[in-house]
C-alpha positions as CSV (number, residue, x, y, z in Angstrom):
1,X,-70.3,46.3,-47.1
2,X,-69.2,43.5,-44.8
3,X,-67.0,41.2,-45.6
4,X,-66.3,37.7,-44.0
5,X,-63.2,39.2,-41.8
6,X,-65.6,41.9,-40.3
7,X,-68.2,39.3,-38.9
8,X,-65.8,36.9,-38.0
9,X,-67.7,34.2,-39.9
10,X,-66.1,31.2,-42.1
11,X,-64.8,32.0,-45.4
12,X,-64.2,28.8,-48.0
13,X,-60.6,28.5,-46.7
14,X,-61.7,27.6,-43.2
15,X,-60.2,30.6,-41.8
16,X,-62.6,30.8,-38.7
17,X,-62.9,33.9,-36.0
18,X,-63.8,31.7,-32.7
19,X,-65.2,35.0,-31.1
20,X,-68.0,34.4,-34.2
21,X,-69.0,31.1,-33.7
22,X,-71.5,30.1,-31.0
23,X,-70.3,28.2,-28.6
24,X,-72.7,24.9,-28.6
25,X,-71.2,25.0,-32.8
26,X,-67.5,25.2,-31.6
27,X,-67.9,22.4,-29.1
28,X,-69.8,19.5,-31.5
29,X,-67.8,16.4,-32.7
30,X,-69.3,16.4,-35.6
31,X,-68.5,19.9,-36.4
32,X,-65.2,19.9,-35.7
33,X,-64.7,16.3,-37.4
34,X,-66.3,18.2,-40.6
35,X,-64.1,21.0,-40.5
36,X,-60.9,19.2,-40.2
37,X,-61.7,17.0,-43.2
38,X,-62.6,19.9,-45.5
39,X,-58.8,20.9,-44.4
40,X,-57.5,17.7,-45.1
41,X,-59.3,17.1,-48.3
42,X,-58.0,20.3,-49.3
43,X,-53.7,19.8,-47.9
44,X,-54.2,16.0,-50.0
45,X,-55.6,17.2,-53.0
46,X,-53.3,20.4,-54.0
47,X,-50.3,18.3,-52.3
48,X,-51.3,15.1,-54.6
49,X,-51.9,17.8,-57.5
50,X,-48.0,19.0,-57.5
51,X,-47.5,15.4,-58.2
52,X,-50.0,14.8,-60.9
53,X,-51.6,12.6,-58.6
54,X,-55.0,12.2,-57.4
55,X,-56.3,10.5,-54.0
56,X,-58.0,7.6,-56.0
57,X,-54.6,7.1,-57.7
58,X,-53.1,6.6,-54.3
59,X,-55.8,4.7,-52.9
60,X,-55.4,2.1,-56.2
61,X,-51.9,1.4,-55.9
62,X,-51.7,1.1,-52.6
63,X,-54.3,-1.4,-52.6
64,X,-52.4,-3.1,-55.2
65,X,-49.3,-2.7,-53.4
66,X,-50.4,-4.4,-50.3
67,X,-52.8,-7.1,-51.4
68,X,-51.3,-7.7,-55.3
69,X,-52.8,-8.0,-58.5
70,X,-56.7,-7.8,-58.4
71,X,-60.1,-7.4,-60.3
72,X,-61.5,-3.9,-60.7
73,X,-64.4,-5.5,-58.5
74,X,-61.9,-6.2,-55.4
75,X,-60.2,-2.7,-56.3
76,X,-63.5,-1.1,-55.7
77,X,-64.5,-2.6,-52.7
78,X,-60.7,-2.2,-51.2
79,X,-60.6,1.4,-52.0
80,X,-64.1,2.8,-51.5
81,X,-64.0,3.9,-55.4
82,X,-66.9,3.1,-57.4
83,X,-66.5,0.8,-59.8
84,X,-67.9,3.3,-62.9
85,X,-65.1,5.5,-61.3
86,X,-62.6,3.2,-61.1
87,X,-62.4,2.5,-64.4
88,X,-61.1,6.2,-65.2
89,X,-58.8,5.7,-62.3
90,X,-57.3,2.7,-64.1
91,X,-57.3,4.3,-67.5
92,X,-55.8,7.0,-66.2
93,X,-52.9,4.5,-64.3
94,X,-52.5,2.3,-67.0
95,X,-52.0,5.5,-69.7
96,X,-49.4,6.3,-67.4
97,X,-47.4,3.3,-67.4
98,X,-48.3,2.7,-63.3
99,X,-50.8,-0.6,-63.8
100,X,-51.3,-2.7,-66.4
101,X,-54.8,-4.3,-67.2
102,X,-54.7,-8.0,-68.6
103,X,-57.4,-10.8,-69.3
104,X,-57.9,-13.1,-66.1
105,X,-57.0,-16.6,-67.2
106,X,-59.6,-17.9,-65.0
107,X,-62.3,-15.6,-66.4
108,X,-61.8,-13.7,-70.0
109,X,-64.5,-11.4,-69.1
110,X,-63.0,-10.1,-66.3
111,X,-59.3,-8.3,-66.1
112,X,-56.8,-8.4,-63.5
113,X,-54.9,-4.8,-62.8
114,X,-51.0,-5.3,-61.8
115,X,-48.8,-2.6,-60.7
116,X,-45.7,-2.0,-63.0
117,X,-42.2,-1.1,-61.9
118,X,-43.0,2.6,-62.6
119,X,-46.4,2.6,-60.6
120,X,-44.4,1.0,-57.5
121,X,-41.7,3.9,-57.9
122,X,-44.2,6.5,-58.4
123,X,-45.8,4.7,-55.2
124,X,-42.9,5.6,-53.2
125,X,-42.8,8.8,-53.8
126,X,-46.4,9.5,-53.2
127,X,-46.4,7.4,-49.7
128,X,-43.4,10.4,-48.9
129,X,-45.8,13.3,-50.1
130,X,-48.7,11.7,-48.2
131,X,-46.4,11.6,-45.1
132,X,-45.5,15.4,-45.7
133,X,-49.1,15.9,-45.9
134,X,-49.9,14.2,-42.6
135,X,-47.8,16.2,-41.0
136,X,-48.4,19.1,-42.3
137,X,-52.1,18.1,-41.4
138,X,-51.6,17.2,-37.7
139,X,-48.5,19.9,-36.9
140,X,-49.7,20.9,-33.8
141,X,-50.4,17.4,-32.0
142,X,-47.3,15.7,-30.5
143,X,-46.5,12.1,-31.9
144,X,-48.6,11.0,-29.0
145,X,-51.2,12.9,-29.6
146,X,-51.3,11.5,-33.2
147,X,-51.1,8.1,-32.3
148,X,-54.0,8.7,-29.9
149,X,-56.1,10.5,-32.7
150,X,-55.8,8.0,-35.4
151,X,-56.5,5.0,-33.0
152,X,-59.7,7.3,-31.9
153,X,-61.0,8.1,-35.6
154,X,-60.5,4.4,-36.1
155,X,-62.1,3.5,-33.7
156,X,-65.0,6.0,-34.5
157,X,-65.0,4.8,-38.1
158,X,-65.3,0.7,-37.3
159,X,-68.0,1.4,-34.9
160,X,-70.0,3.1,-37.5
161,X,-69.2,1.0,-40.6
162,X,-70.3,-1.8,-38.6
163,X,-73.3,-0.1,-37.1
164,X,-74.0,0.7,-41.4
165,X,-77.4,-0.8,-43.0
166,X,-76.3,-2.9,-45.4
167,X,-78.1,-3.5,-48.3
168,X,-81.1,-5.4,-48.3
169,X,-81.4,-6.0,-52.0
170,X,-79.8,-8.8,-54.2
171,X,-78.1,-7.5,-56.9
172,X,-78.9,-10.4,-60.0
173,X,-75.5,-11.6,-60.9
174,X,-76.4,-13.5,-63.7
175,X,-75.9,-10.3,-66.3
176,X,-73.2,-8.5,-64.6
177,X,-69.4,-9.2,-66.0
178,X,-66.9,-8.4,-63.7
179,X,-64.4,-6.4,-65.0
């Protein structure tokens, strides 16, 4: 019987033997861009999970942290989350004393999240966790070399969001309540 180490191929960790994998596969972008996220997904997600912490939890109080108080709707589209996910995320936040969820005085139907004293504390922590997982992430580039990447995978990622079909449909607004 064979097992992954005797062929060389990938196992579910990501632990690759080069010598295995053909050439024109170890030299495409899109490959290797693949492969490091599956990494990365995995370093953020069992490092966020010693802190009780989720990406999406991150991703909602940083938002709320850098632009204030918003809508669900504005949370959604400043995060990436769903807006039927989001609404977890903030139950989850606000059972944890982090946001807190109250009527917008302009518009009953729709709430307004704030962040609470605890969820800007537990905020700091988690931006020095994420840190600790960046570089545990990028460990063998130099600081240079980081810089570079980041501005490159930027760079990548606003060519392409802008390059994005957007939708061609109108969404009727005139049953949807904001939340």
């Amino acid at each position: 019987m064979s097992t992954s180490a005797d062929t060389g191929t990938s196992d579910m960790t990501g632990t690759t033997d080069d010598r295995a994998t053909p050439a024109r596969l170890r030299h495409l972008p899109s490959r290797l861009l693949t492969q490091v996220a599956m990494h990365a997904d995995r370093l953020a997600n069992q490092g966020l999970a010693r802190a009780d912490a989720r990406k999406w939890h991150y991703g909602v109080l940083a938002a709320l942290q850098e632009f204030g108080p918003a809508s669900q709707a504005a949370l959604s589209r400043r995060t990436g989350i769903y807006r039927s996910d989001l609404v977890a995320v903030t139950n989850e936040l606000a059972d944890r004393g982090l946001i807190e969820r109250a009527p917008d005085p302009a518009d009953r139907r729709r709430n307004v999240i704030t962040m609470t004293r605890q969820g800007r504390r537990h905020l700091r922590q988690l931006d020095k966790l994420v840190a600790t997982i960046q570089d545990d992430l990028l460990a063998p580039l130099s600081q240079s070399e980081r810089d570079q990447l980041v501005r490159l995978l930027a760079r990548l990622l606003d060519h392409h969001a802008r390059a994005a079909p957007q939708p061609t449909h109108r969404r009727s607004t005139r049953f949807t309540i904001e939340k």
